[in-house]
N, C-alpha and C positions, 0 to 999 in steps of 0.2 A: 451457441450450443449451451443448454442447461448446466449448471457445473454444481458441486457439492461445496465450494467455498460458500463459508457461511455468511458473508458480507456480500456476495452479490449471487445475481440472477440468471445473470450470463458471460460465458466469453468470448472472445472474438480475438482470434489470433491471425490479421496479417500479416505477423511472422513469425516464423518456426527456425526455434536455433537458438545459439548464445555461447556465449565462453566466460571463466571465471571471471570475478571482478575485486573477489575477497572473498575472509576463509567461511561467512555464511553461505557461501555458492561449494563448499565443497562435497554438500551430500545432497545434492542439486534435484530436489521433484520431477522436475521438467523433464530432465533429462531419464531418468526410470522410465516417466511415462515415452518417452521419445521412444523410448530402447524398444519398449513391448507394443507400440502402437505400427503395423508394418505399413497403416497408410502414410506415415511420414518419410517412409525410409527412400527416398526420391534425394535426399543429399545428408551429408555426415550432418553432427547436431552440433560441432563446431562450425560450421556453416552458415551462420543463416541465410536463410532464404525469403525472398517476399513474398507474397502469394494476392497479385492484384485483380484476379479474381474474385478472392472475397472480402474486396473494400463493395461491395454491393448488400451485403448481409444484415446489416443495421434496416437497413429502409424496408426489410419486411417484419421486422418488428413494431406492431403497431400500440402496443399498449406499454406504460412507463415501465421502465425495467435499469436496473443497476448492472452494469458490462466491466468488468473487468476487459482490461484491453490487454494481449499480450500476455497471456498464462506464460507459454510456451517460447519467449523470450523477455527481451528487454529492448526495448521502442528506440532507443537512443543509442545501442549497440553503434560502434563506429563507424560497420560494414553495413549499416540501412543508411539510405543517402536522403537527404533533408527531403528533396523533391516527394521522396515518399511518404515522409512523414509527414509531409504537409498535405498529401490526399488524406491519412488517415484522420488526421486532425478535422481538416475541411468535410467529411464522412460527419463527424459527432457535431458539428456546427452544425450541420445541414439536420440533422433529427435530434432538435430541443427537449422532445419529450422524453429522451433518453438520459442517463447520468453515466457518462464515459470514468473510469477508475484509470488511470496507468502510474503505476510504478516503476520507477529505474533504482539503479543500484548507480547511473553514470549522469551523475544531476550536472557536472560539468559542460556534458554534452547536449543536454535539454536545455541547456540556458545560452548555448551557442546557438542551438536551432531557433529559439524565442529572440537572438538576437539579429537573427540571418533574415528572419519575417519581420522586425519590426523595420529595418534597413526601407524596405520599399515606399515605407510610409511616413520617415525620419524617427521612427519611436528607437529609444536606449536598445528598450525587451518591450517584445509583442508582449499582450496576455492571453491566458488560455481562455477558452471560450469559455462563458458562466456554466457551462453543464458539463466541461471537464475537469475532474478532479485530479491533480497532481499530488504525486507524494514521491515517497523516496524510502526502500529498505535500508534497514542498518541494524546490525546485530551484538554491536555491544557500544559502548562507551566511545570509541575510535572511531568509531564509521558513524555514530551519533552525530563529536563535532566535526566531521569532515561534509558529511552532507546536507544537514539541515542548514546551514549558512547559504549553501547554495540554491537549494531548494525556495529559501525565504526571498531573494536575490527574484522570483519570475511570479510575474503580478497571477494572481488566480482565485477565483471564487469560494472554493478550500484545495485545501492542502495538508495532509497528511501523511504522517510517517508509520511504516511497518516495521515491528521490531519482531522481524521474525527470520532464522527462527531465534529467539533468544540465545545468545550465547557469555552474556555477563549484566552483573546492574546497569542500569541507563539513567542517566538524573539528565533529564530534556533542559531546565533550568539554568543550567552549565555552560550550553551551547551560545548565546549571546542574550544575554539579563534575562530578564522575563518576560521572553517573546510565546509563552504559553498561556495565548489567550483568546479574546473574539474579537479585539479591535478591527474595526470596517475601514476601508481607505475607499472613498470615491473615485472609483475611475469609468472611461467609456470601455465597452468591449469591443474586440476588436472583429470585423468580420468577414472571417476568414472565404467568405464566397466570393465576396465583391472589392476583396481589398481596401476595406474601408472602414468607416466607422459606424456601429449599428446602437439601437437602444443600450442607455448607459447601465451596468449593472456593479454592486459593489464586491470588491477586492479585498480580500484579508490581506492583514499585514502579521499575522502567528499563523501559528499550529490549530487548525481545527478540530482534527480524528487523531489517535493513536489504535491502531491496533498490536495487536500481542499475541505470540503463539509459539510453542514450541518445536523443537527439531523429530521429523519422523524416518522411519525405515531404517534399512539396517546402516548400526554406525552412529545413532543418533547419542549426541550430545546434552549433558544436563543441564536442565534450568530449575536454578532454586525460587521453589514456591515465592520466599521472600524479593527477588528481583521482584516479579510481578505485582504485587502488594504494594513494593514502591511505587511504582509504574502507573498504576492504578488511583493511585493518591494521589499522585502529581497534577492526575487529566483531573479528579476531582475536585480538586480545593482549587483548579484554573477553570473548573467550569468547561472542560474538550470531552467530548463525546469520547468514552475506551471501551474497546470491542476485543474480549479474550476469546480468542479461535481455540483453547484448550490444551490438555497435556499431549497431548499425540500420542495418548495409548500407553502414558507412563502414572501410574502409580507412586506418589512421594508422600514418605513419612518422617518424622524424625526420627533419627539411628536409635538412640536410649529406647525407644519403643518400638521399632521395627521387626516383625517374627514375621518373614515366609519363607514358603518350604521351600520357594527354588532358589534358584542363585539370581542373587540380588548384590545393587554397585552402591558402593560408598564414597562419595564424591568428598575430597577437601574445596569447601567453599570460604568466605568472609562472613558466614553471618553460622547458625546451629549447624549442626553436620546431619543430614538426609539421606534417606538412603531411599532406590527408585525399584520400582519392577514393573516390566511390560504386561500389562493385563488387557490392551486392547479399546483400540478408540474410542468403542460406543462403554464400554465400561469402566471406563477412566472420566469419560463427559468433558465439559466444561464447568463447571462449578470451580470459582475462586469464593472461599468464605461464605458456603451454602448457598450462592446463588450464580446465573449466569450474566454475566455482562456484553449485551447487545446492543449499545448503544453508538450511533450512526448519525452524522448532520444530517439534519431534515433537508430533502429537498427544495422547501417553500425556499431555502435559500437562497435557491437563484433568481427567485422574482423580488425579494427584499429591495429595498428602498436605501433603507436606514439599518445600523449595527441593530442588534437585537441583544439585551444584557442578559445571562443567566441561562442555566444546564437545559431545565424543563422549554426554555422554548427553540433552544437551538440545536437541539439532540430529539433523536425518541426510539422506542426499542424494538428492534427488529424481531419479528416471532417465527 
């Protein structure tokens, strides 16, 4: 299904559901849209549900496309049983010309599933196929170094973290030395049709993508401009692709300067004190520091050979 997230083309939800995981799930998207959408209402949103009906959906997409996997939950949820995750998976092996996304927020339980597949073939951890991208939400500092260790821990082509929605500073560098970067590790991939082992492709051993974005709808929680500025710098001077999804319809200024007429919040942060008002998505935009930041690992990735050093050839910008 076509989607308005700004980083991919498509999504593709084999499953619908999910339960908290931490406090960035408590003003939960997904679950809004679950509420008001009545073709899902076939079981609670605490529930998940499979739907192995449309692990068929990939194979009539025939031209390259970016798929966010699992809007509408989280693929590693405890109550999806590996067997199915392994058709989904075995689904984005089987159409190369696709770039599979999935995010979890339970990188523990991804890295058990990558252990439970590598078991048949003597491997530690399977890896993910070259054209699925791994990553891992985390919304401040806590959930930073709790899941990027693990995340780093399952061999994969990239790997990327979502810090969204923002809910404190995040310094990646923290997390274990300076694993923010493009180092390549040679490995075979693994091939999840035939059980076996297929044309070799290269493995990071960091962080590829960061994306960034703020908290939306009612309830939403502040993110100071300066978080992101750090954020931003950090993928810069490591040379990782950072992709800002934008304020989510909030307006921030500095308080010393801040005059509107309606009723406006004044958040105490760590860095100048800011002060926000909801003026709405498309007139809030994305712009950090007059410009947007679309920047996305190239595809050609997955056919590389060898590391490739440096931003312009390992990124480019999504329009």
């Amino acid at each position: 299904m076509p989607t308005k997230i700004e980083w991919a083309n498509e999504v593709w939800n084999p499953v619908v559901g999910c339960t908290p995981a931490s406090a960035g799930c408590d003003h939960c998207y997904a679950k809004r849209i679950f509420e008001r959408n009545l073709s899902f209402h076939d079981h609670k949103f605490e529930n998940p549900t499979t739907y192995p009906n449309r692990l068929d959906t990939p194979f009539h997409w025939k031209s390259p496309r970016r798929v966010f996997v699992n809007s509408m939950s989280d693929l590693f949820h405890p109550d999806v049983q590996f067997e199915f995750i392994s058709k989904v998976i075995n689904v984005a092996f089987l159409n190369p010309k696709l770039t599979f996304m999935i995010l979890t927020k339970r990188p523990s339980r991804m890295l058990d599933f990558f252990k439970w597949v590598g078991k048949s073939v003597n491997l530690d951890v399977a890896p993910a196929p070259a054209n699925v991208w791994i990553g891992v939400s985390a919304e401040n500092q806590a959930t930073v170094d709790e899941r990027i260790p693990i995340l780093l821990q399952v061999p994969a082509a990239v790997r990327f973290v979502s810090v969204e929605p923002m809910l404190g500073p995040v310094e990646l560098r923290k997390v274990k030395g300076d694993h923010v970067n493009f180092n390549v590790l040679e490995k075979s991939r693994f091939d999840y049709a035939n059980n076996g082992f297929g044309v070799g492709a290269p493995m990071s051993e960091g962080i590829d993508w960061v994306i960034c974005g703020g908290e939306s709808g009612s309830g939403a929680r502040f993110m100071h401009p300066d978080w992101v500025r750090k954020l931003r710098d950090q993928c810069t001077a490591n040379h990782v692709p950072f992709f800002f999804k934008g304020w989510a319809g909030f307006k921030y200024e500095a308080a010393n300067n801040a005059v509107f007429k309606d009723t406006h919040e004044q958040v105490p942060v760590d860095a100048q004190p800011m002060t926000r008002k909801f003026i709405g998505k498309k007139r809030a935009g994305r712009l950090l520091d007059g410009r947007e930041w679309n920047q996305i690992p190239n595809e050609s990735l997955l056919d590389r050979s060898r590391g490739l050093a440096g931003l312009t050839q390992n990124a480019r910008e999504v329009k």
